[in-house]
C-alpha positions as CSV (number, residue, x, y, z in Angstrom):
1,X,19.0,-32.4,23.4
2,X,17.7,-30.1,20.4
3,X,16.6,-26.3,21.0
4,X,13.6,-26.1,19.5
5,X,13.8,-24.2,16.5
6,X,12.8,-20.2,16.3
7,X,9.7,-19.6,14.8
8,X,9.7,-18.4,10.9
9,X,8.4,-15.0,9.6
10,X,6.2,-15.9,6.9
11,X,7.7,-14.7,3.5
12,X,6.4,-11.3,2.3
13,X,5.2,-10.8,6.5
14,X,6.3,-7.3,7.1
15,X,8.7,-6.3,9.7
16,X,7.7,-4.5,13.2
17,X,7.7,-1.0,11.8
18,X,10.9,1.3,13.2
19,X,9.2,4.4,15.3
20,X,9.9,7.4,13.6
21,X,13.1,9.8,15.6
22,X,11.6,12.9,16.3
23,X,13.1,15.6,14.5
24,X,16.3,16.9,16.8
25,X,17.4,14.1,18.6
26,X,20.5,13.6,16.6
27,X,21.7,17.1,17.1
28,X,20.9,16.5,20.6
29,X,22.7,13.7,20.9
30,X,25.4,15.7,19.2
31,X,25.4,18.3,21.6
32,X,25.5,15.9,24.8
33,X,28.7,14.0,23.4
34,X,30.5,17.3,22.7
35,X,29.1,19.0,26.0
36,X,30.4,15.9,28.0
37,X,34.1,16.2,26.3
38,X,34.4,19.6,27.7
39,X,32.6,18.8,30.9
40,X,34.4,15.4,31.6
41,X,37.3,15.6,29.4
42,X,38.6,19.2,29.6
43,X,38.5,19.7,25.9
44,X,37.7,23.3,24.6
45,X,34.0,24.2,23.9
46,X,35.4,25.4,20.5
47,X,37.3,22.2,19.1
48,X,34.1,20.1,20.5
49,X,32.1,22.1,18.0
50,X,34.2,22.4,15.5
51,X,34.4,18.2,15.9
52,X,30.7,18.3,15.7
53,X,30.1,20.4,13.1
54,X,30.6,18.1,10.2
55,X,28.0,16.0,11.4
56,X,25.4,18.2,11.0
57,X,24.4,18.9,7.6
58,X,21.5,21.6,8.0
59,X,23.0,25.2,8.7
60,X,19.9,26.1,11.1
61,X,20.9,22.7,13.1
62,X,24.6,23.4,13.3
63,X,23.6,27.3,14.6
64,X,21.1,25.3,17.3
65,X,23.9,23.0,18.1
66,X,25.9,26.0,18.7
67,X,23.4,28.1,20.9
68,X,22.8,24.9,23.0
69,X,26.5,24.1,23.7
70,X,27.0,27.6,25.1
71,X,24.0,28.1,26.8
72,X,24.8,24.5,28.8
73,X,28.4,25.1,29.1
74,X,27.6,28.7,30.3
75,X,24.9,27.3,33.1
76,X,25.9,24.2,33.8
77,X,27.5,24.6,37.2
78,X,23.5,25.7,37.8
79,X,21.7,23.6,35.7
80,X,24.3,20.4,36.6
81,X,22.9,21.0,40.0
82,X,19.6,21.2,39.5
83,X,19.4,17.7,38.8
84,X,20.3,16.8,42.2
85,X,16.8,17.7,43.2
86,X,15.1,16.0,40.2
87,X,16.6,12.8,40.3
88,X,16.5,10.7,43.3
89,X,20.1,9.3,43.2
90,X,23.0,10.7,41.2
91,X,23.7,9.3,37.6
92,X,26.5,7.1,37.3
93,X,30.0,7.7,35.5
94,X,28.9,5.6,32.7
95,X,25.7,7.9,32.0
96,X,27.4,11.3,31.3
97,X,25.8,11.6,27.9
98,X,22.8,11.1,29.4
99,X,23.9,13.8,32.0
100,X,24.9,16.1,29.0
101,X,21.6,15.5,27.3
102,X,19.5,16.7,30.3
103,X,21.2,19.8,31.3
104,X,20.9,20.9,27.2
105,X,17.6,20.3,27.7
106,X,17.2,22.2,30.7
107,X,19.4,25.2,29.2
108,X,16.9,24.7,25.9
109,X,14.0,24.9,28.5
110,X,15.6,27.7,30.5
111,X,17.5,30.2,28.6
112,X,17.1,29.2,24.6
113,X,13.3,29.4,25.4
114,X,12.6,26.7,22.7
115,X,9.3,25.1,22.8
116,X,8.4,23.1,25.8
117,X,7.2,19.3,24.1
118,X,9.6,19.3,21.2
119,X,12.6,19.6,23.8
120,X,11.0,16.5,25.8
121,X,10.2,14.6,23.0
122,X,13.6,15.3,20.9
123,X,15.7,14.6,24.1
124,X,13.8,11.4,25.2
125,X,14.3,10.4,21.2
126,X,18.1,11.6,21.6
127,X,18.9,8.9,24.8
128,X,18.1,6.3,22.2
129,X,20.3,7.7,19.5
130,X,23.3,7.8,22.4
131,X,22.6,3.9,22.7
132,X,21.0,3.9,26.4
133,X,17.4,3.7,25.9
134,X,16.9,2.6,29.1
135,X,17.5,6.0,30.3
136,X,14.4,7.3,28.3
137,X,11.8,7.1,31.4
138,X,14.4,8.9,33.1
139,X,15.2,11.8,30.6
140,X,11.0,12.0,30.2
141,X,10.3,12.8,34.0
142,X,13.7,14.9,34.9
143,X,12.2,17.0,32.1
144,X,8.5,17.5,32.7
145,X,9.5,17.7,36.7
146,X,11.5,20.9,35.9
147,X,8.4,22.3,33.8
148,X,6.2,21.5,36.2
149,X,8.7,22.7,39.5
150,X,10.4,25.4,37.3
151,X,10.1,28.1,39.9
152,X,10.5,26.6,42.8
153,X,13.5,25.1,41.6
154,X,15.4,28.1,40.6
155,X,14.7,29.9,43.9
156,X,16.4,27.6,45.6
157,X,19.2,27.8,43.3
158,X,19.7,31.3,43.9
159,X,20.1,31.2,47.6
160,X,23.8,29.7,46.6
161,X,26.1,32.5,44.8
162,X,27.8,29.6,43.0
163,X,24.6,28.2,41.5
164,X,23.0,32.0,41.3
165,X,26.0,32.7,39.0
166,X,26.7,29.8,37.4
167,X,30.5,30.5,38.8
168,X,33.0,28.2,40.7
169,X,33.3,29.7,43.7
170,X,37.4,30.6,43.7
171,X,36.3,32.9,41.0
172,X,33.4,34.5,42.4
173,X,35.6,35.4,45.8
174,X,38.2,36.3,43.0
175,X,36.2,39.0,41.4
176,X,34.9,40.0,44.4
177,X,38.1,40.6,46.3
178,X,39.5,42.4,42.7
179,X,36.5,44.5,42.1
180,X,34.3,44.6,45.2
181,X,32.4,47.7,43.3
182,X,31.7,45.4,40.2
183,X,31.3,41.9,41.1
184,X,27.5,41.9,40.2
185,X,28.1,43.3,36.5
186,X,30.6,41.2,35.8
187,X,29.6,37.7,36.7
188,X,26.0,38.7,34.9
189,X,28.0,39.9,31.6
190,X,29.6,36.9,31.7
191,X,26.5,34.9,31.5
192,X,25.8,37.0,28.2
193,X,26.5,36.7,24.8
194,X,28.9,38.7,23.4
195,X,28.6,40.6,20.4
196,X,30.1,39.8,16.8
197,X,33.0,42.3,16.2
198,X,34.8,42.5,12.8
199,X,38.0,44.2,12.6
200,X,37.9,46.1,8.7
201,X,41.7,45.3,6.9
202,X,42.5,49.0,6.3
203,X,44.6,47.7,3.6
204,X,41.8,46.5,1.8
205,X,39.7,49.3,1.9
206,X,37.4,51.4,4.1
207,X,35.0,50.1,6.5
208,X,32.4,52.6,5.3
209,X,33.0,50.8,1.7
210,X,32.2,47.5,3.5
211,X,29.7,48.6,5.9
212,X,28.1,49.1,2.3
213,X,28.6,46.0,1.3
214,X,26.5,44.3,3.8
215,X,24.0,46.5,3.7
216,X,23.8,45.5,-0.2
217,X,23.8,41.8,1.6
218,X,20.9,42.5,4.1
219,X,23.2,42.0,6.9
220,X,22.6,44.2,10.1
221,X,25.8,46.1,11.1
222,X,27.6,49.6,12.3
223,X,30.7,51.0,12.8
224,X,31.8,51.1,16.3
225,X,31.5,54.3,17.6
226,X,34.7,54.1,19.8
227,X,37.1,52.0,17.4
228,X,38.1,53.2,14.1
229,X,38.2,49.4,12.7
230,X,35.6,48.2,14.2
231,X,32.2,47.1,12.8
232,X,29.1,45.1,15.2
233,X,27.0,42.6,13.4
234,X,23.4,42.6,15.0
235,X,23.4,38.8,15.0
236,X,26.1,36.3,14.8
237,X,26.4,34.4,11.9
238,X,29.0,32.4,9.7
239,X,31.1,34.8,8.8
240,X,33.3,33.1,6.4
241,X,29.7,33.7,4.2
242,X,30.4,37.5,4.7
243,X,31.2,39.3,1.6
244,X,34.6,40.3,1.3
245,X,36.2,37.5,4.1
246,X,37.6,35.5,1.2
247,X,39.3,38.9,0.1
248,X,40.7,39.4,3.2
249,X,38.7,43.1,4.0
250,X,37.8,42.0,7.3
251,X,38.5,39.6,10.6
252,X,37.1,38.8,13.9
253,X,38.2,40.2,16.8
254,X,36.8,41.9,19.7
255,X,37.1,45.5,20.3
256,X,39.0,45.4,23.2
257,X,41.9,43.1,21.7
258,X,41.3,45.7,18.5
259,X,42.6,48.5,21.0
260,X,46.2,47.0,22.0
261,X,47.4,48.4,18.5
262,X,46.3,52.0,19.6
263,X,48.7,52.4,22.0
264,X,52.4,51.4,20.3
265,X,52.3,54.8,17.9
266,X,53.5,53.0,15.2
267,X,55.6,54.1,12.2
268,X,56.1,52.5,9.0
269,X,59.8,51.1,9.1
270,X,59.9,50.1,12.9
271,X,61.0,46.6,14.0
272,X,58.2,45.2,15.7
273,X,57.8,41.7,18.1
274,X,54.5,40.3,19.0
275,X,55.9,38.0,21.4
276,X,52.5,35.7,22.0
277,X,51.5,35.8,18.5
278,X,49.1,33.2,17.9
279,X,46.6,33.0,16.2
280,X,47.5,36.5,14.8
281,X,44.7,38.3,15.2
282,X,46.9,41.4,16.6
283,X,50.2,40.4,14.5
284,X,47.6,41.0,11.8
285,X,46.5,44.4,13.1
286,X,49.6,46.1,13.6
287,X,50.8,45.1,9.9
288,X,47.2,46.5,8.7
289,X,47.9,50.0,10.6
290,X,51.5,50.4,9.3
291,X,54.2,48.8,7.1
292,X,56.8,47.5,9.9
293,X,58.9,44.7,10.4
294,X,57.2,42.4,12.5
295,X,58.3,39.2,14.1
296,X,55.2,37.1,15.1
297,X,56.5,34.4,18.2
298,X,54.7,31.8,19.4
299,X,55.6,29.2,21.9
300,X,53.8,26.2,20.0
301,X,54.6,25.3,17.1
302,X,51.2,23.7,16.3
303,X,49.3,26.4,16.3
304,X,51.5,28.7,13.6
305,X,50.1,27.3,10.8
306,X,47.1,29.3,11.6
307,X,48.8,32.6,12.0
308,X,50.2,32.3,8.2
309,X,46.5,31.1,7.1
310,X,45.5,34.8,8.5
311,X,48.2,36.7,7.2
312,X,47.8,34.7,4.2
313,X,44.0,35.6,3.5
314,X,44.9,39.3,4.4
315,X,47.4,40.1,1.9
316,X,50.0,40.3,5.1
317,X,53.1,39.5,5.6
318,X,55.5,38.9,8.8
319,X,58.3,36.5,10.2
320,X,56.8,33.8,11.7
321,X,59.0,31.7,14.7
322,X,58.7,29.3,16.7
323,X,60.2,29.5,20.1
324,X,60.1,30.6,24.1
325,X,59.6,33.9,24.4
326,X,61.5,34.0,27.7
327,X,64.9,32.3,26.3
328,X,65.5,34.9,23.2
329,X,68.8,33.9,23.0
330,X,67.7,30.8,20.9
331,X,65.6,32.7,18.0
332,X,66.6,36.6,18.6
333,X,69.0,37.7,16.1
334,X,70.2,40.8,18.5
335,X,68.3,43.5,16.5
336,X,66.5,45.7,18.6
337,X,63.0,46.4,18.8
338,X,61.3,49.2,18.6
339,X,57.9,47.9,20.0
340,X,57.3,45.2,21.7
341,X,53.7,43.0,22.7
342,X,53.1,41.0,25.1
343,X,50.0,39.4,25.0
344,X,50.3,37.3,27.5
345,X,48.7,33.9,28.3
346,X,46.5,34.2,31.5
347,X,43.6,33.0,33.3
348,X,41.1,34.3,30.2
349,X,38.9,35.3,33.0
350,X,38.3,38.8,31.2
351,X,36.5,36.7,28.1
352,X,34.1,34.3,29.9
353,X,31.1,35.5,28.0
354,X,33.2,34.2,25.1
355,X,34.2,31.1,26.2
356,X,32.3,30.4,28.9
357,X,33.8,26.5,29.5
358,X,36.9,28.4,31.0
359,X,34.5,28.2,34.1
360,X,34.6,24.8,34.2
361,X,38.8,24.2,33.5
362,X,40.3,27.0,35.2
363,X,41.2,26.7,39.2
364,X,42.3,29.0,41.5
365,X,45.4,27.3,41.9
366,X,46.4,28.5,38.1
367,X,46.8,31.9,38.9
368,X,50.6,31.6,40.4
369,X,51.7,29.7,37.9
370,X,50.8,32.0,35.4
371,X,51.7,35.4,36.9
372,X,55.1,33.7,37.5
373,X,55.1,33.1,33.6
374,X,53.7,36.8,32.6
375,X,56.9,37.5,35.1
376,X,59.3,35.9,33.3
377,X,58.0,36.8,29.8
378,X,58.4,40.6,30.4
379,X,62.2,40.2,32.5
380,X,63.1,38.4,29.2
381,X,61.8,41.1,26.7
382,X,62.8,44.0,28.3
383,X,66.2,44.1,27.3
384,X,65.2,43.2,23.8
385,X,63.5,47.0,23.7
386,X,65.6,49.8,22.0
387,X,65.7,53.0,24.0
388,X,62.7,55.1,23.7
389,X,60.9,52.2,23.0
390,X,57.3,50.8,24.1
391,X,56.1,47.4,25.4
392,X,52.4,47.0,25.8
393,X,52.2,44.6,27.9
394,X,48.1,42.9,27.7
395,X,45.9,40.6,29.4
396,X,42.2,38.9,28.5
397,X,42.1,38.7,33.1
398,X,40.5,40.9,35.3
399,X,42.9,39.6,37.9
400,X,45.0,41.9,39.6
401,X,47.7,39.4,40.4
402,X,48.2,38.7,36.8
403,X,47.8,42.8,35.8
404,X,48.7,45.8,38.1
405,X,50.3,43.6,40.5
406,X,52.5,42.4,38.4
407,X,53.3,45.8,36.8
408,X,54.2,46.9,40.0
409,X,56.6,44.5,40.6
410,X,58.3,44.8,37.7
411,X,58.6,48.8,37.6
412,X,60.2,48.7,41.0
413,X,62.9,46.5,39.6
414,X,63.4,48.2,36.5
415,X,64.9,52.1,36.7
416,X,65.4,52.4,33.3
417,X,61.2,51.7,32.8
418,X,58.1,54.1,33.2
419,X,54.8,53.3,32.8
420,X,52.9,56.5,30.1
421,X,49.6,57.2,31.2
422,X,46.6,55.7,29.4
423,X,43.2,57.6,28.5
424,X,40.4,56.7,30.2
425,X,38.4,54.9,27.2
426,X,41.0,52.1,28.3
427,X,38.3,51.5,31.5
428,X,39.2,51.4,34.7
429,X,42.0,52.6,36.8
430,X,44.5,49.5,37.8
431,X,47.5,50.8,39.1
432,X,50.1,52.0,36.2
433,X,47.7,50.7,33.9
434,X,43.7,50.3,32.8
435,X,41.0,47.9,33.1
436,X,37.9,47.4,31.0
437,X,35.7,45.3,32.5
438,X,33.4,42.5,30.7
439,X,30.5,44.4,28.7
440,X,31.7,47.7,29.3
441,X,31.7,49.5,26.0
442,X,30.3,46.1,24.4
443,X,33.8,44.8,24.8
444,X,35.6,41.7,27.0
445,X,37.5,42.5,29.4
446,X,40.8,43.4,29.0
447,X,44.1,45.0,31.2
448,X,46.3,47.3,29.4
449,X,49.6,48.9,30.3
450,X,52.4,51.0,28.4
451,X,55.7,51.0,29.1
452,X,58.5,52.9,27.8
453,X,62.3,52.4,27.8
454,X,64.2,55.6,29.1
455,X,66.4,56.8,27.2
């Protein structure tokens, strides 16, 4: 039996006519497949941007791709809830683009402030682009119900600390239990954006020389009052467009990392480790300050190639090694060191407003493991230090367990250590050390402790 034949087009008949994508679904759907990689597959809000990137060819889009990842990432253990009162049954594994998609738009909605019908119509637009247009309807009304049930909405959402905070809940009680005095500020800095901090290559010239520059540039900036290096852009902004980053005059780091190098006293001539050293940003910093002889360590390989890119641009120069800290015996060749960092890897909860996925990947259970790590790292190094010599020992945490606690510990089992008092610009009190806390002083937060080697 013969299937009847499909009817012809008539030649020269045009075809149905494509509907037009509104303008923004693209980046949208961008956003939602790189927001759904750090949501569902732990990867780092960073690398899914910088995998995105290149596929946005319009500076303004790639800055709007970058305001929406943050803004979702940052909210989403609030705005990931929300749908549960929006939609009337959960969306399934296979959907979680189209899950991604609608919290963006909510966080566009919500905190980006962008204009009401373009979000709806770009994001319903978007679904198609992902290649499930049969989630359109749904992306329409979970959308215009939030408009319309906005208020409503968010006061129930802030009768639950986690929701109210966008924080997992280990970390709230966390904070809480760390700094009982502080738990408000801190979990509402971290829901803010942090400034962009340039750290001026003294080596290069003088910040008020570059300060000049950008003013030539129409770029919005001041010296920190606080930090001789230090200058705060009014906006953030590509800053490899900068003048003088291809000349090496300047790099990004926050204040409070900038003010680890203030407390070693350094002299040219010393022999200098920075034990944690990738990506280099204070390997770089203590070369800038004076002319030393610094071994930069990092545990992973992989990510050295970075640090010589750094030193590289900045006219700098240091030994770079791979290898374990905590076993010196397989890179140390039994010199001495005069100063020692430890910058060590912890929970990062000090740089949230930063990074603000780390609420999403880290767990409670983390914290052991890592204090047990930060323990073993400064056993190890201790006998590396010459007499008379200082260890900073550092943390991006506010946690005590991973920071006084663990200072503690190790001065009671080490006579030949004292911790040197640190001034009070370094924040808060925390035990031999100090705390600054996020926002304080327009910097993350950061521990800090000084130890020096008796004689």
């Amino acid at each position: 039996m013969h299937k009847p034949a499909k009817p012809m087009r008539a030649r020269g008949a045009a075809k149905k006519p494509r509907q037009p994508e509104t303008p923004g679904a693209a980046l949208r759907a961008e956003a939602a497949r790189a927001l759904a990689r750090v949501v569902f597959e732990g990867a780092s809000l960073r690398s899914a941007l910088a995998d995105a990137n290149p596929r946005i060819a319009d500076s303004r889009d790639r800055a709007l791709l970058a305001a929406s990842l943050f803004a979702a990432s940052r909210w989403w253990l609030r705005f990931d809830a929300a749908l549960d009162a929006l939609t009337e049954k959960p969306l399934p594994a296979k959907a979680r683009n189209v899950r991604a998609l609608l919290v963006i738009g909510i966080a566009q909605l919500a905190v980006l402030g962008l204009v009401e019908y373009a979000v709806v119509a770009a994001s319903v637009d978007a679904v198609r682009v992902l290649g499930q247009p049969h989630y359109a309807g749904l992306v329409n009304a979970v959308l215009r119900r939030f408009l319309r049930e906005r208020a409503a909405l968010e006061a129930k959402l802030d009768e639950n600390p986690v929701t109210r905070h966008a924080h997992p809940r280990w970390l709230i009680d966390a904070i809480a239990r760390d700094w009982p005095d502080h738990v408000d500020a801190i979990l509402a800095a971290n829901n803010c954006e942090a400034p962009l901090t340039l750290r001026v290559n003294t080596r290069r010239g003088e910040r008020a020389a570059l300060l000049e520059k950008f003013r030539a540039a129409d770029i919005q900036a001041a010296a920190h009052a606080d930090l001789p290096d230090a200058i705060v852009l009014s906006a953030s902004t590509d800053v490899t467009r900068l003048p003088g980053y291809a000349d090496g005059a300047f790099s990004v780091q926050d204040g409070a990392a900038q003010r680890v190098v203030d407390l070693f006293d350094l002299r040219d001539g010393q022999h200098v480790l920075d034990a944690c050293a990738a990506p280099g940003g204070k390997t770089a910093h203590l070369l800038e300050r004076a002319k030393v002889d610094l071994v930069a360590l990092d545990s992973d390989p992989s990510r050295l190639p970075r640090v010589h890119d750094n030193l590289a641009r900045l006219g700098l120069g240091a030994i770079v090694l791979a290898g374990d800290a905590a076993t010196p015996d397989a890179w140390w060749d039994g010199r001495p060191f005069d100063r020692i960092l430890i910058d060590a890897p912890c929970s990062a909860t000090g740089i949230i407003r930063r990074q603000p996925d780390i609420k999403l990947h880290r767990r409670g259970a983390d914290i052991a493991p890592l204090a047990a790590n930060q323990q073993r790292l400064l056993d190890a190094l201790w006998p590396l230090l010459a007499a008379g010599g200082r260890l900073v020992y550092a943390t991006c945490s506010l946690l005590r367990a991973e920071n006084e606690a663990l200072i503690a510990i190790f001065l009671d089992a080490h006579a030949d250590a004292r911790a040197l008092p640190l001034p009070e610009q370094f924040g808060h009190a925390a035990g031999s050390g100090r705390q600054n806390l996020p926002g304080e002083g327009g910097m993350d937060g950061f521990y800090y402790a000084l130890l020096e080697k008796n004689s």
